[in-house]
Short mmCIF file of the C-alpha atoms (twelve columns), coordinates in Angstrom:
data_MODEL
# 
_entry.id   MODEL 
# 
loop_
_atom_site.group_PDB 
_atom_site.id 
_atom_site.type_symbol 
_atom_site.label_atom_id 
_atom_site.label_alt_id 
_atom_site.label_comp_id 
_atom_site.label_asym_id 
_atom_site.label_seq_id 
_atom_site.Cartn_x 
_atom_site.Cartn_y 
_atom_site.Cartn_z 
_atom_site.pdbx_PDB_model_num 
ATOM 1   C CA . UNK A 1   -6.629  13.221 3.194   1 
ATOM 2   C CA . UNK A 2   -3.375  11.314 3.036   1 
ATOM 3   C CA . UNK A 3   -0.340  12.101 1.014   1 
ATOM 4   C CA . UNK A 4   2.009   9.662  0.455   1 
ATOM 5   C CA . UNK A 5   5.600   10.435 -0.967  1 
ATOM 6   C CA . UNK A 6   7.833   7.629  -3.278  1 
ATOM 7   C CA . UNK A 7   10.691  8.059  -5.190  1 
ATOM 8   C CA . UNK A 8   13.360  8.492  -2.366  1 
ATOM 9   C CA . UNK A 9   16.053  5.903  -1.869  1 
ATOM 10  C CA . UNK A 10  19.947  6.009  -2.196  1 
ATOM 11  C CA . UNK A 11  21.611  7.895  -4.746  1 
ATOM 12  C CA . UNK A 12  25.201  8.638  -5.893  1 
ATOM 13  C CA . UNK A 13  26.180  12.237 -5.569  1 
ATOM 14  C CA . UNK A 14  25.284  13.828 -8.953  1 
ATOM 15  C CA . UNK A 15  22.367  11.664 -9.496  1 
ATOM 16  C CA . UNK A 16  18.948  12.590 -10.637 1 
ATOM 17  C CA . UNK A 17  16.081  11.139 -8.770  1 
ATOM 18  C CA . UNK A 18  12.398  12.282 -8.910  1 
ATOM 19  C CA . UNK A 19  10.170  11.759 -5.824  1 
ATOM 20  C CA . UNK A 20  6.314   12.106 -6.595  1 
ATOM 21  C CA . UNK A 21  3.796   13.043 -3.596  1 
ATOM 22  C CA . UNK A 22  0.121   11.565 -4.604  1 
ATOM 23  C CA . UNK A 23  -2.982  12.490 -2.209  1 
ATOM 24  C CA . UNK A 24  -5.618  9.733  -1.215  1 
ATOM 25  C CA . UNK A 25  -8.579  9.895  0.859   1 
ATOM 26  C CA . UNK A 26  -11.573 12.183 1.213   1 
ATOM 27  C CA . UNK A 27  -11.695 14.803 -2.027  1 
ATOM 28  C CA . UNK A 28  -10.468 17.971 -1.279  1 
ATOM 29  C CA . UNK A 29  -9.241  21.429 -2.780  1 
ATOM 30  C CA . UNK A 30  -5.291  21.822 -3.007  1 
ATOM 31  C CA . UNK A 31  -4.355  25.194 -2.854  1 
ATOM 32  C CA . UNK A 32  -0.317  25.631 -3.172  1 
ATOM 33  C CA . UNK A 33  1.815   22.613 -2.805  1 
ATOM 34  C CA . UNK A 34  5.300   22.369 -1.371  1 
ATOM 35  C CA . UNK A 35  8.460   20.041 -0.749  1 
ATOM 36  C CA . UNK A 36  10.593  20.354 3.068   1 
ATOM 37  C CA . UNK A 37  12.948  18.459 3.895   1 
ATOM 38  C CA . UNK A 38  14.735  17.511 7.344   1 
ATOM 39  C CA . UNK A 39  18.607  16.345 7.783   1 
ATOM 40  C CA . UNK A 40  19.728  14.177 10.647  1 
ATOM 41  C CA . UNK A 41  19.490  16.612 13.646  1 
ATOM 42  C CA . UNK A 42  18.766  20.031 11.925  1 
ATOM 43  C CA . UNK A 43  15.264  21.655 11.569  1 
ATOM 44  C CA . UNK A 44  13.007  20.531 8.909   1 
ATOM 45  C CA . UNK A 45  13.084  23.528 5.942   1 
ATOM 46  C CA . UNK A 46  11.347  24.569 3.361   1 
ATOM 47  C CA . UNK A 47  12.655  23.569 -0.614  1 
ATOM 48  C CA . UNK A 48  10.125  24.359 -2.903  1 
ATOM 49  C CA . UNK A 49  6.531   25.681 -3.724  1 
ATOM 50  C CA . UNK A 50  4.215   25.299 -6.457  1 
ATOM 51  C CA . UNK A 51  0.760   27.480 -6.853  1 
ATOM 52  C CA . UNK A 52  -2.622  26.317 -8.015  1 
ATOM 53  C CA . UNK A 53  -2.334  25.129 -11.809 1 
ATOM 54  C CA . UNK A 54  1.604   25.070 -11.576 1 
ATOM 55  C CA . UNK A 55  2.160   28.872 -12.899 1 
ATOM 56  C CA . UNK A 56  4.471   30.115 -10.288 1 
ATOM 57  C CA . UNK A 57  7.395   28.276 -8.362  1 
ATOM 58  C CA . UNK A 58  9.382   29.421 -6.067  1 
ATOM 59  C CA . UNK A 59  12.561  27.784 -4.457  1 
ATOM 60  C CA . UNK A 60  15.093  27.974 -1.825  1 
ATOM 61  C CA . UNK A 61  18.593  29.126 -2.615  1 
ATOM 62  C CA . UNK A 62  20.284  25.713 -1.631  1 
ATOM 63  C CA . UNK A 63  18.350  23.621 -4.274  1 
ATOM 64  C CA . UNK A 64  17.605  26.474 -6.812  1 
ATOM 65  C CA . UNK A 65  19.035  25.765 -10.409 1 
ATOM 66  C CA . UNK A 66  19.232  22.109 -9.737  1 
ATOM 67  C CA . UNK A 67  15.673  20.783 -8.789  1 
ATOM 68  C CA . UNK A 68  12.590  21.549 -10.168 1 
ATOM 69  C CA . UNK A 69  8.697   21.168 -8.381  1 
ATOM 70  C CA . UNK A 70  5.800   20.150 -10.399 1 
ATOM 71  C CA . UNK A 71  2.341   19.167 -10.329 1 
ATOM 72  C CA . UNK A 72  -0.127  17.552 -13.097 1 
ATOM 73  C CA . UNK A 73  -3.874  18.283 -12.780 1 
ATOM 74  C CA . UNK A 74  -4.438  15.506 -10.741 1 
ATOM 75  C CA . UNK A 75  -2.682  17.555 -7.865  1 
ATOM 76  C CA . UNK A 76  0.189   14.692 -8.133  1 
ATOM 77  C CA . UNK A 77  3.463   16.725 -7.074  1 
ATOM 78  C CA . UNK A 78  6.491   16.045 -8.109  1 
ATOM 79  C CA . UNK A 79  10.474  17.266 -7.435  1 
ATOM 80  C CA . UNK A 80  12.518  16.388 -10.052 1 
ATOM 81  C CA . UNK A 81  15.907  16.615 -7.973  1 
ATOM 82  C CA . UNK A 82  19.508  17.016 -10.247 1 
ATOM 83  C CA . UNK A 83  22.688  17.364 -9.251  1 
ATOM 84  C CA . UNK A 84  22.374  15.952 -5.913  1 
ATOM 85  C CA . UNK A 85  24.955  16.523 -3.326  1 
ATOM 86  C CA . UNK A 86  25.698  14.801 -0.485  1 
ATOM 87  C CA . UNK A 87  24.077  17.833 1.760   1 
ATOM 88  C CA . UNK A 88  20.882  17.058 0.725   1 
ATOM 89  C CA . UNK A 89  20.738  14.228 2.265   1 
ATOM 90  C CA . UNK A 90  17.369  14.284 4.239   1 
ATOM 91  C CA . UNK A 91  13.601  13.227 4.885   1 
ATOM 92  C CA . UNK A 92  11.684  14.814 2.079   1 
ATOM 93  C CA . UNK A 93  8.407   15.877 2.985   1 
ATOM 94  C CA . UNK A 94  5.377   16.752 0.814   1 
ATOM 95  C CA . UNK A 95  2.890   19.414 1.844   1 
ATOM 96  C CA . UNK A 96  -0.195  20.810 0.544   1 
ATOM 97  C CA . UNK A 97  -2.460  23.482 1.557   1 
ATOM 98  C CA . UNK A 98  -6.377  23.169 0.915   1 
ATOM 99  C CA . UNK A 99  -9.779  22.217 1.931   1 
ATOM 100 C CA . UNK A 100 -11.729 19.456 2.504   1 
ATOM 101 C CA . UNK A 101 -15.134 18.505 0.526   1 
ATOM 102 C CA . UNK A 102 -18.186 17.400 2.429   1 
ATOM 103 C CA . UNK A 103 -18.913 13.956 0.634   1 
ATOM 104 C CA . UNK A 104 -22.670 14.704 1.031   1 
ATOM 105 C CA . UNK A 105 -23.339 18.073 0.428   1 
ATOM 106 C CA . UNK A 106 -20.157 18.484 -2.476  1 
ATOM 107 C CA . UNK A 107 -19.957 21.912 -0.455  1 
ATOM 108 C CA . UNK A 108 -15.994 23.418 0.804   1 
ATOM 109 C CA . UNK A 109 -15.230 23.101 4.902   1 
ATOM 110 C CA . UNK A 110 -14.328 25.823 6.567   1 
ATOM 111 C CA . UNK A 111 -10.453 26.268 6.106   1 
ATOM 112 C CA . UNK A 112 -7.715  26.070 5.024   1 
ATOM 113 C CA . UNK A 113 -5.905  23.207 6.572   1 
ATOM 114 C CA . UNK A 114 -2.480  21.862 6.162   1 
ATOM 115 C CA . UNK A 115 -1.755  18.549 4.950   1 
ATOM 116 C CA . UNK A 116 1.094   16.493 5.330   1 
ATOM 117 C CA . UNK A 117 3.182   13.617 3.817   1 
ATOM 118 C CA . UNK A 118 5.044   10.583 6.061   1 
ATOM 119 C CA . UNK A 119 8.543   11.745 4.728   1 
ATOM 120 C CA . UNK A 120 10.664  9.256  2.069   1 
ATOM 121 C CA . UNK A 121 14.475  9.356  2.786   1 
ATOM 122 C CA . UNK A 122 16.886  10.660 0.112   1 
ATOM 123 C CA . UNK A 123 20.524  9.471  1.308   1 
ATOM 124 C CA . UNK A 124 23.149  10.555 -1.742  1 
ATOM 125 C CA . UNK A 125 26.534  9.433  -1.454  1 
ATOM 126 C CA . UNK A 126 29.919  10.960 -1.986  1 
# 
């Protein structure tokens, strides 16, 4: 399972960019799906979760109010990000939680596992 992220690029500080996370690969079962991020030489942290079906979000207190995570029923995840200041400048990564699906049997692997995205960069200016 690969995820790949797009949408990332530079923006102007109070710009509105959405980045979009799309799986590939072997099928599998997504359980909750969430967006991290890492700026130049701090720790990569954790921006925003979605649950199965999209019912329940949760978000960090330095993005909350101005971006919003998503997903459409083909597991697709999006973060539609408003507002943007120059602090969030970062790699944005996509995660997902789930479990792969034996292509022969159509039977669930033992899991879960933890799937991750190769990062897009988000640089907003001032």
């Amino acid at each position: 399972v690969q995820l790949v992220e797009s949408g990332g690029g530079f923006v102007q500080s109070g710009g509105s960019p959405r980045l979009s996370c799309a799986a590939s690969g072997r099928n599998f079962v997504v359980n909750s799906m969430s967006w991290y991020r890492q700026a130049p030489g701090k720790q990569r942290e954790w921006v925003a979760t979605i649950t199965p079906g999209g019912g329940g979000t949760k978000y960090s207190e330095s993005v909350k109010g101005r971006f919003t995570i998503s997903r459409d029923n083909t597991d697709t995840l999006y973060l539609q990000m408003d507002l943007l200041k120059p602090e969030d400048t970062a790699v944005y990564y996509c995660h997902a939680q789930g479990w792969d699906i034996d292509g022969r049997s159509g039977s669930i692997e033992p899991g879960p596992n933890e799937y991750w995205g190769q990062g897009t960069q988000v640089t907003v200016s001032s």
